[in-house]
Structures are given as structure tokens and as C-alpha cells.
C-alpha positions in Angstrom: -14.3 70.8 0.6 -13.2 72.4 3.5 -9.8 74.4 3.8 -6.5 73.0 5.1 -6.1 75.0 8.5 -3.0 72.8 10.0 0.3 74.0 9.2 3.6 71.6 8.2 3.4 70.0 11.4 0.0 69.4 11.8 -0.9 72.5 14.1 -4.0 74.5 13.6 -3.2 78.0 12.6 -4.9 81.1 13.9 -7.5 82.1 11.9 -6.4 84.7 9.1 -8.2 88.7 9.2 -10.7 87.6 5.8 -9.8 84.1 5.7 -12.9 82.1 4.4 -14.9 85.1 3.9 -16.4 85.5 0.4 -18.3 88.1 -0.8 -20.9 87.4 -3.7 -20.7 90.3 -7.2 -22.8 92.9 -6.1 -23.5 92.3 -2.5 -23.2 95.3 -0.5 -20.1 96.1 1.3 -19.6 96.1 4.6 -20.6 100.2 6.2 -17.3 102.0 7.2 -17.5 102.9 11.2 -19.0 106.3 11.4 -17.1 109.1 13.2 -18.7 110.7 15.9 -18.0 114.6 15.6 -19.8 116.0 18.7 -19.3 119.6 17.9 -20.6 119.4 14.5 -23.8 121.4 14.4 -21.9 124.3 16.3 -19.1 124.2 13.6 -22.0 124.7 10.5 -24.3 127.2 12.2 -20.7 129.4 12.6 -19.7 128.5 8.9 -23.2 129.9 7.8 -23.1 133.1 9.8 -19.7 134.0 8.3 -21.4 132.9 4.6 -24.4 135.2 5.5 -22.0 137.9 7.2 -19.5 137.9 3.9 -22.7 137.7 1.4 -23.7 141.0 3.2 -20.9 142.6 3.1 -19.9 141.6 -1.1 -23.7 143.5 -1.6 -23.2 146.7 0.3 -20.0 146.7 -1.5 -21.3 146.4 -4.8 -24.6 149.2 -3.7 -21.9 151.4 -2.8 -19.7 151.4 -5.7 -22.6 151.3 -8.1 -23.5 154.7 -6.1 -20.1 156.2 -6.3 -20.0 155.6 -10.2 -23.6 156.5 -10.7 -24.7 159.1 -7.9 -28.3 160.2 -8.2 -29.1 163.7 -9.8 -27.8 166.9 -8.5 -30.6 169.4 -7.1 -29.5 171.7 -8.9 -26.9 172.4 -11.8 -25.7 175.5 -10.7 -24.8 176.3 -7.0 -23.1 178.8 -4.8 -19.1 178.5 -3.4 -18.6 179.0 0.1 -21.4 180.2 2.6 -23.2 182.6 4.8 -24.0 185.5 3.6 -21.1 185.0 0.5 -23.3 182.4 -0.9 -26.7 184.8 0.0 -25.2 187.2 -2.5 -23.9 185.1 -5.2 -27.6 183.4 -4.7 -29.1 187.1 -5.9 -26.7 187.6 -8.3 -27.7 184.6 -10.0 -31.5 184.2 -9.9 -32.1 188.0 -10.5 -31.0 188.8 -13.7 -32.9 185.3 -15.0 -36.2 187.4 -14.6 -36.8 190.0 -17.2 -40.0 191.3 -18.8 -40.9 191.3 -22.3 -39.1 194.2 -23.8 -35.9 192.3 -22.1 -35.3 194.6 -19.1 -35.0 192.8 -15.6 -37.8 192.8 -13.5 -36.0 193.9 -10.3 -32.7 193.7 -9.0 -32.1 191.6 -5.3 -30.4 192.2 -2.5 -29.0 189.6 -0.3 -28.5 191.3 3.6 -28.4 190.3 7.1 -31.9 190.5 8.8 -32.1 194.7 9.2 -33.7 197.9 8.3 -33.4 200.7 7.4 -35.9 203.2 7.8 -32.8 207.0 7.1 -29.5 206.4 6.9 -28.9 204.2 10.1 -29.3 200.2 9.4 -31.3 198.7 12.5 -30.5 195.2 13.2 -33.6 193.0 13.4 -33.7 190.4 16.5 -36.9 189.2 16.5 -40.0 188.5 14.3 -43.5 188.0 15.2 -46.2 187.1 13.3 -49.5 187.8 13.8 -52.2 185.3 15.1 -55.1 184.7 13.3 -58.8 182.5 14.4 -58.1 183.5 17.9 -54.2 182.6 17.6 -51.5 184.2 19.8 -48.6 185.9 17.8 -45.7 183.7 16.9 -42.1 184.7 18.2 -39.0 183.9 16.8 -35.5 184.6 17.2 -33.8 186.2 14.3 -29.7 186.1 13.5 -27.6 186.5 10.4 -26.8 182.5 11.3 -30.7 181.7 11.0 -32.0 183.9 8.2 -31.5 186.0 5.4 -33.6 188.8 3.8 -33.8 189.7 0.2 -35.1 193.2 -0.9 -36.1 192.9 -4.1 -35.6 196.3 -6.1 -36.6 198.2 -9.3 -33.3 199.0 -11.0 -32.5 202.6 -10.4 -36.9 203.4 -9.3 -36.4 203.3 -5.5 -37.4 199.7 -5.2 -40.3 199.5 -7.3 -41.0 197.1 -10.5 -38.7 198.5 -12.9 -40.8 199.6 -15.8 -44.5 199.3 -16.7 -48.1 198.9 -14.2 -48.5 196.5 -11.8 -50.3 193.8 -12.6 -51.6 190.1 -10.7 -49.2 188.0 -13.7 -46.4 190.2 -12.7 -47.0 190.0 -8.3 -47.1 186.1 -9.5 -43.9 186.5 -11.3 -41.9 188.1 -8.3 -43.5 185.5 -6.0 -41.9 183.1 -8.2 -38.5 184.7 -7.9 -38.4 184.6 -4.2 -39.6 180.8 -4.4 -36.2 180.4 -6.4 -34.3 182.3 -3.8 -35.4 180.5 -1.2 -34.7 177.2 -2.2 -31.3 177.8 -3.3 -30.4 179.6 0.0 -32.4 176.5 2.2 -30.6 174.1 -0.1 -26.8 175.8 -0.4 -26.3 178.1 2.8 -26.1 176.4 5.9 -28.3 176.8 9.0 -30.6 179.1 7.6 -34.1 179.1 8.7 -35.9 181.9 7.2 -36.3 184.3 4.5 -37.6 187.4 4.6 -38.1 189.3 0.7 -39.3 192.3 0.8 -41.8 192.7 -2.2 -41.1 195.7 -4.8 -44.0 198.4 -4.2 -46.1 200.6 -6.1 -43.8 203.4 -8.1 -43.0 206.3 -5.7 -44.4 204.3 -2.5 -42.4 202.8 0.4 -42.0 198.6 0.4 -45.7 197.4 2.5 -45.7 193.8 1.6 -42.8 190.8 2.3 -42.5 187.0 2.2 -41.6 185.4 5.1 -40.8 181.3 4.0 -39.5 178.8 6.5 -37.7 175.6 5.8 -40.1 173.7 6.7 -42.6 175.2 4.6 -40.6 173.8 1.3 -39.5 170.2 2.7 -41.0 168.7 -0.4 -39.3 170.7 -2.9 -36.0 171.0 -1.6 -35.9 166.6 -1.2 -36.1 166.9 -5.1 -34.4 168.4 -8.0 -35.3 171.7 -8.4 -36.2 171.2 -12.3 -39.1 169.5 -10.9 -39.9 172.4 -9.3 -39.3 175.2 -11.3 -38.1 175.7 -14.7 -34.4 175.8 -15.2 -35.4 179.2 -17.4 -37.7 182.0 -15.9 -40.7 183.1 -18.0 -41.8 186.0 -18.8 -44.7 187.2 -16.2 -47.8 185.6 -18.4 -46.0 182.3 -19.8 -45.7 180.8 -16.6 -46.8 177.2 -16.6 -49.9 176.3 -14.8 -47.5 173.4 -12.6 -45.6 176.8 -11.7 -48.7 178.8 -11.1 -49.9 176.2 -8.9 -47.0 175.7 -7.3 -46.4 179.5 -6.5 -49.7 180.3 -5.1 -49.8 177.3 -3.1 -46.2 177.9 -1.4 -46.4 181.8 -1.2 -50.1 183.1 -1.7 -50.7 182.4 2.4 -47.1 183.8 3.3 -47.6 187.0 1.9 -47.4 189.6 4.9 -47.8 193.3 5.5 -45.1 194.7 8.3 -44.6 197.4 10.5 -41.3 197.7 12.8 -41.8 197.0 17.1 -39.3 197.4 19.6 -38.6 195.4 23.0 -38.2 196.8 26.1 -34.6 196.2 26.5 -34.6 197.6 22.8 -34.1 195.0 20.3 -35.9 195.4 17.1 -38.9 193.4 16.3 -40.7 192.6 12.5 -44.3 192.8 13.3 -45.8 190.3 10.4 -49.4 190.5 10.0 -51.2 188.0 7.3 -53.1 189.7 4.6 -54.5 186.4 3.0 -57.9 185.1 3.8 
């Protein structure tokens, strides 16, 4: 039957918004007008940069706090205050009395200086060292300062610089060797700018100091990028109970710098530390 669409007075009416439309249970409903948002892909590629930029930066956050509660392992547990030469000497006084032989009596005593000699009573400055050339080699010329390098004259205690008590011997060379390996790497580690050092090696009873070590930096990058227990025991043995690791590690980093020296001079005067390799 069709629907009444005259009013009262017999006019047709306009037809009403839905009027005569019926929709069945469960047929679909008519699709909402889409919007058209012509900036949208510009709006969600910014959104995810700031999601990647702000997940970034809630991870280096949480690196670096996990770092400043739990900071890797320090080098060493003992180290020097200040610098210079200050931290030089508190170096020697340190490390030396560590190394004893086996009746208990230190080795040798150490002396921390500025790079000089002193062949009477007058201290020479040193300004330059060269090192001897070797398989056709030229000699090797470097400038020498208190700011780049520090020597260590290792001492018998109260025997004019020899080994305190008892005969040389290859187990106590190897000992000393070991010594300056330790003295070296606290002063490359702890005393800024340094360079080089130059120990002079403890002679024979009653002779004059022939022999020194001359270490660079460079020469001990592996070690000093590590803890030094990894290098060397935190306690110094006596001159045969040292581990083969040390042995091994001793020879290798001071065996070939081992050098005998005789003192030069420039021609404007400066004095030069004439290095010449003993090693094969």
C-alpha cells in the first residue's frame, strides 16, 4: 500500500530526508564521506622522526646513567695526586720499595729527575737524545724537556748505585727490567704529556751506570688501554718467582730497549744522550 504523501488539504508534501527508505537487519550501512587530509603523509613521516629522535635519546640516557652508576674498572688502584714531576716522585716512592730480594732488603731505591746528568758535582741538563741506527739506519733525534720525559736512576741503597746486596744475576737484570716497566706505565698513564723514560739501570758494584731503558708511549699502547693487573701483578716478586706471563711480557717490552750511552754535545752546546742498541 503506498504512503499518504498529500497533506490536510490535499497538497503533496515535499518529500521527507529518510522518508520511505528501509533498511533490511544486517544490511550494510551506508559509508560515512571520507575526509580528504592532503598533508597527511607529511604530518606522520614528522611524528615518526620525533618517535625515532626521542627513542634515541631515552637510550643514551639510560647507557649513560648505567655508566655513571657502574663505570668500568680503574687502571690502577693506587695513583699519584697532582702532576709533573710531583707525581714522577710520588710514582718512585711507590713502586720502589714494592721490590725487595729474598732476605727482605729492597732491590734498589729510584729516583724520579728532570732529563740531566751529572757526570761531578754540576747537573747538565739534557736537550736532546739520539739513538743509534741499526741495518743501515740513520740515528733517531728527539727533542727532550722536563714537559716530555722523565728519567729514573735506579740506585743501590747506600752502594753508589749498584744492586743493593748480593751478585748479579739474568733473574735479578729481569727483575729491575720489571720495575721500570711499572714505572713507566704509571708515569704514561698518571703524568701528563710525557713521552719518554729514560732509567738508568743499576751497575756492577764499584762501576759507573753503562746501561739505560729508554720506553716511549707508544711502545706500551696495549698495556696502558687496560688495567694494569692484567699486566703486572698488583705484588712484585721476588727476582726468580716471576710468572712466565711477566717474563714474557718483560723481555718482549724491554729486552730490545735496553741501551748503552755515552753523553754528545751540539754545536751551540746543548747536551745530547747518545743511545746505542746492545740487543741483537
Amino acid at each position: 500500500m503506498a504512503a499518504d504523501v498529500t497533506g490536510e488539504s490535499g497538497a503533496l508534501l515535499p518529500p521527507q530526508p529518510g522518508a520511505g527508505l528501509v533498511h533490511e537487519p544486517g544490511a550494510p550501512q551506508p559509508a560515512a564521506p571520507r575526509r580528504h587530509w592532503p598533508h597527511r603523509g607529511r604530518f606522520l613521516l614528522v611524528y615518526g622522526l620525533l618517535g625515532v629522535v626521542l627513542a634515541a635519546g631515552i637510550a643514551s640516557a639510560v647507557v649513560f646513567g648505567g655508566r655513571s652508576i657502574n663505570p668500568g674498572p680503574a687502571w690502577s688502584s693506587w695513583k699519584p695526586s697532582g702532576g709533573g714531576l710531583g707525581a714522577a716522585r710520588q710514582i718512585a716512592e711507590h713502586v720502589a720499595p714494592a721490590y725487595r730480594l729474598p732476605g727482605g732488603k729492597q732491590i734498589v731505591d729510584v729516583i724520579a729527575k728532570a732529563p740531566s746528568v751529572s757526570p761531578g758535582a754540576q747537573v747538565v741538563p739534557i736537550h736532546y737524545l739520539a739513538v743509534r741506527g741499526t741495518g743501515g739506519a740513520g740515528d733517531q733525534i728527539s727533542d727532550v724537556s722536563p714537559s716530555n720525559s722523565v728519567m729514573f736512576s735506579l740506585c743501590g741503597l747506600g752502594q753508589a748505585c749498584s744492586i743493593s746486596s748480593g751478585t748479579a744475576s739474568v733473574a735479578r737484570g729481569r727483575l729491575v727490567r720489571r720495575e721500570i716497566l711499572e714505572l713507566a706505565l704509571y708515569t704514561f698513564k698518571y703524568v701528563g704529556g710525557i713521552q719518554n723514560v729514560i732509567a738508568f739501570m743499576p751497575p756492577k758494584p764499584g762501576a759507573a751506570p753503562q746501561y739505560v731503558v729508554y720506553l716511549r708511549r707508544s711502545d706500551l699502547g696495549t698495556q696502558l688501554g687496560e688495567p694494569l693487573a692484567q699486566s703486572l701483578a698488583a705484588k712484585a716478586p721476588l727476582p726468580n718467582t716471576i710468572p712466565a706471563r711477566e717474563v714474557r711480557l718483560v723481555d718482549a717490552t724491554t729486552e730490545s730497549r735496553v741501551f748503552s750511552f755515552s753523553l754528545s754535545q751540539a754545536q751551540q752546546g746543548d747536551a745530547i744522550l747518545v743511545l746505542a742498541p746492545i740487543a741483537a
